[in-house]
C-alpha positions, -999 to +999 in steps of 0.1 A: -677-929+013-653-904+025-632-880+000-596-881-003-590-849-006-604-837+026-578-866+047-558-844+067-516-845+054-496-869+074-468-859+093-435-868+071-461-854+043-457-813+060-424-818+073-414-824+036-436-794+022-420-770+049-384-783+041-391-779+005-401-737+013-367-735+037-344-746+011-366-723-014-358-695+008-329-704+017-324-708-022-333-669-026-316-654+001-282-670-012-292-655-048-303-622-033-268-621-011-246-631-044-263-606-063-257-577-037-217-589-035-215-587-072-232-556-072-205-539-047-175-561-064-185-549-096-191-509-082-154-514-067-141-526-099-155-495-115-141-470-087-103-487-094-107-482-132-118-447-130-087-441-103-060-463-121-069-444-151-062-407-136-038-419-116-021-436-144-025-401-166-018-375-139+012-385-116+036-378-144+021-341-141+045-342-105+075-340-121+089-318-153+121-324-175+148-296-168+183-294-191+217-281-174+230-256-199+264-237-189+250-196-189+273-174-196+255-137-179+269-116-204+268-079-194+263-069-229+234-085-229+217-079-197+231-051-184+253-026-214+254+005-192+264-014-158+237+007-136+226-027-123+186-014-126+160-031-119+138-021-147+169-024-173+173-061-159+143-073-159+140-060-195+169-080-207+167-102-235+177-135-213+162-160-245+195-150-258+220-164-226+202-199-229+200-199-271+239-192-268+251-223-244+222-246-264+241-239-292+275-247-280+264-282-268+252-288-305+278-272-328+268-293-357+230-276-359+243-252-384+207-255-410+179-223-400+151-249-395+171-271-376+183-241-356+147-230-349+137-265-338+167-265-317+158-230-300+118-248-297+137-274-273+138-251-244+105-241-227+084-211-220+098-199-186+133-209-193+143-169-199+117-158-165+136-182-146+171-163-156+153-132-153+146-138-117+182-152-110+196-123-123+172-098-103+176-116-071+217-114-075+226-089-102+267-105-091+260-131-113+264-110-145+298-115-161+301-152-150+291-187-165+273-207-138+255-240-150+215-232-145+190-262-151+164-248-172+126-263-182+123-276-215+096-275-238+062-294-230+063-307-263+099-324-251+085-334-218+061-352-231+087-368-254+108-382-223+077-396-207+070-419-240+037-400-237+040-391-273+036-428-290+059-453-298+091-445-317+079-455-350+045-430-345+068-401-341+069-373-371+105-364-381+106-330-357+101-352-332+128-380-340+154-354-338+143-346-311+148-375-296+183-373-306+191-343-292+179-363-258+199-384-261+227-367-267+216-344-230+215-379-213+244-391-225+260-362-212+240-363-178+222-325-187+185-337-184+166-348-152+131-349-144+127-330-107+098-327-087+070-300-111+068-268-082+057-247-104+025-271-111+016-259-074+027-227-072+018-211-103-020-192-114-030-205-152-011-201-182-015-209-217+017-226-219+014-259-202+050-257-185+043-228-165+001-232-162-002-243-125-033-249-095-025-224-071-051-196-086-078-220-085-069-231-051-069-201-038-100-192-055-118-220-042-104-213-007-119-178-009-153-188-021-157-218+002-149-190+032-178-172+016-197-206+016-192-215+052-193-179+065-231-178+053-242-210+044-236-228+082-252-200+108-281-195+087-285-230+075-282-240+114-307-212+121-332-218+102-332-255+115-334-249+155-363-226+142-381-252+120-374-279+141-383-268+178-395-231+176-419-230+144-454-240+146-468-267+125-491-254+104-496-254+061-469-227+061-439-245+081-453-273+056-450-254+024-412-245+038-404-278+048-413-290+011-393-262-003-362-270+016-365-305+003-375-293-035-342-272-032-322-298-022-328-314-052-325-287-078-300-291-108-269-268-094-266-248-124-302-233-120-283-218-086-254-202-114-286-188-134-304-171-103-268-161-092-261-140-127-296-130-125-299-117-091-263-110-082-245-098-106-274-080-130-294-069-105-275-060-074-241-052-100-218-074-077-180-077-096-184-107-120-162-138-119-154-135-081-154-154-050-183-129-035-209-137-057-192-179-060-198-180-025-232-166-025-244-189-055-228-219-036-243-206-002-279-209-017-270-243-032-256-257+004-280-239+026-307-270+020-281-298+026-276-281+058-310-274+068-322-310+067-291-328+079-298-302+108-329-303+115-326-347+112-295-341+138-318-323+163-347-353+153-320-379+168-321-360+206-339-384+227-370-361+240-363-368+272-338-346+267-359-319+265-382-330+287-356-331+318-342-299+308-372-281+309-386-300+343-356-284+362-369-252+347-352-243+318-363-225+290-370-233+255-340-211+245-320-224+275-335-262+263-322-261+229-290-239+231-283-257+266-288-291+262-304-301+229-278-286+204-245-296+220-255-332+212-267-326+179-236-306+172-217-340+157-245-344+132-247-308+121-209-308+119-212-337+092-238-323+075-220-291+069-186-307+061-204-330+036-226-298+019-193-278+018-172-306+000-203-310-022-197-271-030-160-273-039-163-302-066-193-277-085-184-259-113-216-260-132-226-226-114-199-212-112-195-211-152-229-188-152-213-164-132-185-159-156-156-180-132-146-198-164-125-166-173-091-172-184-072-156-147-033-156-148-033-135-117-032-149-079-067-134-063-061-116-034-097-103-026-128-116-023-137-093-055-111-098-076-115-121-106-109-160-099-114-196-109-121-224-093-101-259-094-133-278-110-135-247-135-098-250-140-100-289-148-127-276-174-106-255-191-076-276-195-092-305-206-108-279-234-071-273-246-058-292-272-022-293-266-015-331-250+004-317-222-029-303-206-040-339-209-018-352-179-027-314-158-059-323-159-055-356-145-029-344-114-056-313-106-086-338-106-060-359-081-055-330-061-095-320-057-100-357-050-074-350-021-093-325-011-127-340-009-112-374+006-099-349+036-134-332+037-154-367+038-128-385+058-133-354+085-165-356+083-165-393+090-143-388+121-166-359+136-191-383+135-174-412+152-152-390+178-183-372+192-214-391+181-236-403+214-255-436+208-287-435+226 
């Protein structure tokens, strides 16, 4: 009597149990790719938000509300003794030229509050932009030329609708609202392209407080960056990677690089106020000691993309090089490092635009200072646009709100150029083995 269970499977018996496991793995391998698609649809759907929503915040930052008013550059007022000096113009009281033709266009404003909330209409550089009218052609005093002149933030924000619905408004701002329209009516009010957001250092009004200080701070501290960061970083990897001997100390390095690599940037900003500035007494807030603190924070990232560029040479490389009698230094510098140049390049484009989005250790080192000034040293006090973002989204008045958003677009700009370079390097000159 034979057992069953020992009978060998028919034929149409496996094919069915091996059809069964394909369409079972076929069955997972669907799942697996939905779940990967959803996984990227959903991280897209993410990145638009978080875009839309700056975007949507920010690009009204581009453009600022300016009011024609007819000055009248009364002599008596800018100028009484007629010497035309530069020190007596430039101490004029100009707040009084635009007060005067803002009060003509609104004859009816007769009440003191309404009168004070009428003079609140104009902004903060209204009087520095006569100022430097005036100074650049003292012939304009004793005529009336029609100036457009920045308004208030508070009434910017008011012609954007970026102050609520008309029904949320308080009664300051309902009249002025009226007084708007009254300007529009009258073709006085137009929104221009914002220059000032672009040429101007930081300012506690939010109609003159501008990027270009913290541009040019970051500028001078990424030169700092680069300057250090990318020979030694590139040094130190020819030397690990075809010089060094392998032996527990090259190890302990090579762990160290790595460990670096993934140390919290803001314990750079504490070994940069330690070291730099208490110990060595380096000028604080400045692009010198910003540089060196990022420089110590970039130098791993460009150690080990490096050192895996110089991996990726095909040892045959070497090995030809040195059969037609090269030598090691002649190898590398010769032949190895030209190719590995693309890879390096990305490397240290990718670790430098890692640098200019930090601001984390560059707050330890006192770069969160409030600087109105332009740097024009490597030592003189600075900021930084990720520092500058910081502070104005600390600042309560609304108008910083849509600053904030336009200088995040700007350092996105900036780091989009840096990666999409990078990307490019790689493609133009990259050699597929």
């Amino acid at each position: 009597m034979s057992d069953s269970s020992h009978q060998p499977l028919s034929r149409g018996h496996t094919h069915d149990i091996v059809m069964a496991g394909l369409a079972k793995r076929r069955s997972a391998e669907k799942r697996f790719r939905l779940f990967g698609l959803a996984s990227i649809v959903a991280g897209l759907i993410f990145l638009l938000v978080l875009f839309v929503s700056i975007i949507g915040n920010g690009y009204s930052a581009f453009t600022y509300a300016n009011v024609a008013l007819d000055i009248t550059f009364d002599q008596a007022v800018i100028d009484p003794e007629g010497h035309r000096n530069p020190g007596t113009l430039a101490a004029a009281d100009y707040d009084t030229l635009w007060k005067a033709s803002l009060e003509k266009l609104f004859p009816d404003v007769t009440g003191r509050q309404q009168k004070r909330a009428l003079n609140a209409f104009m902004g903060f550089s209204a009087d520095k932009r006569l100022k430097d009218m005036v100074i650049g052609d003292p012939s304009l005093i004793g005529t009336t030329k029609t100036v457009w002149l920045p308004v208030d933030d508070t009434i910017d924000m008011l012609i954007k609708g970026k102050l609520g619905k008309e029904e949320e408004l308080n009664e300051r701002h309902l009249l002025d609202q009226a007084w708007i329209k009254t300007l529009q009516d009258q073709n006085r009010i137009r929104s221009s392209f914002n220059r000032e957001f672009f040429t101007n250092g930081d300012s506690r009004e939010p109609e003159a407080a501008g990027i270009w200080g913290a541009v040019t701070g970051s500028a001078l501290t990424l030169l700092i960056t680069i300057g250090l960061s990318l020979p030694i970083g590139i040094a130190a990897a020819i030397y690990l990677e075809e010089f060094a001997p392998r032996n527990r100390w090259t190890d302990l390095i090579e762990v160290n690089i790595n460990n670096l690599a993934a140390v919290p940037s803001i314990v750079f900003g504490l070994l940069g106020l330690a070291v730099f500035i208490n110990f060595f007494g380096l000028p604080r807030s400045s692009p010198l000691v910003g540089g060196l603190v990022l420089t110590l924070m970039t130098l791993p990232v460009i150690i080990i993309a490096a050192r895996s560029a110089l991996k990726s040479v095909p040892p045959s490389v070497r090995e030809a090089a040195l059969g037609i009698g090269a030598s090691p230094v002649q190898m590398v510098f010769d032949h190895v490092l030209p190719l590995a140049v693309p890879g390096i390049m990305t490397g240290a484009i990718i670790g430098t635009a890692r640098a200019l989005g930090e601001s984390a250790p560059l707050l330890m080192i006192g770069m969160v200072a409030f600087i109105v000034d332009i740097p024009k040293t490597f030592t003189s006090a600075a900021t930084v646009l990720p520092v500058q973002i910081y502070l104005w989204a600390d600042s309560p008045e609304r108008a910083f709100n849509e600053r904030t958003s336009a200088a995040i677009m700007v350092l996105l700009a900036f780091l989009m150029i840096m990666n999409g370079f990078a990307v490019y390097v790689r493609r133009r000159y990259e050699r597929r083995w």
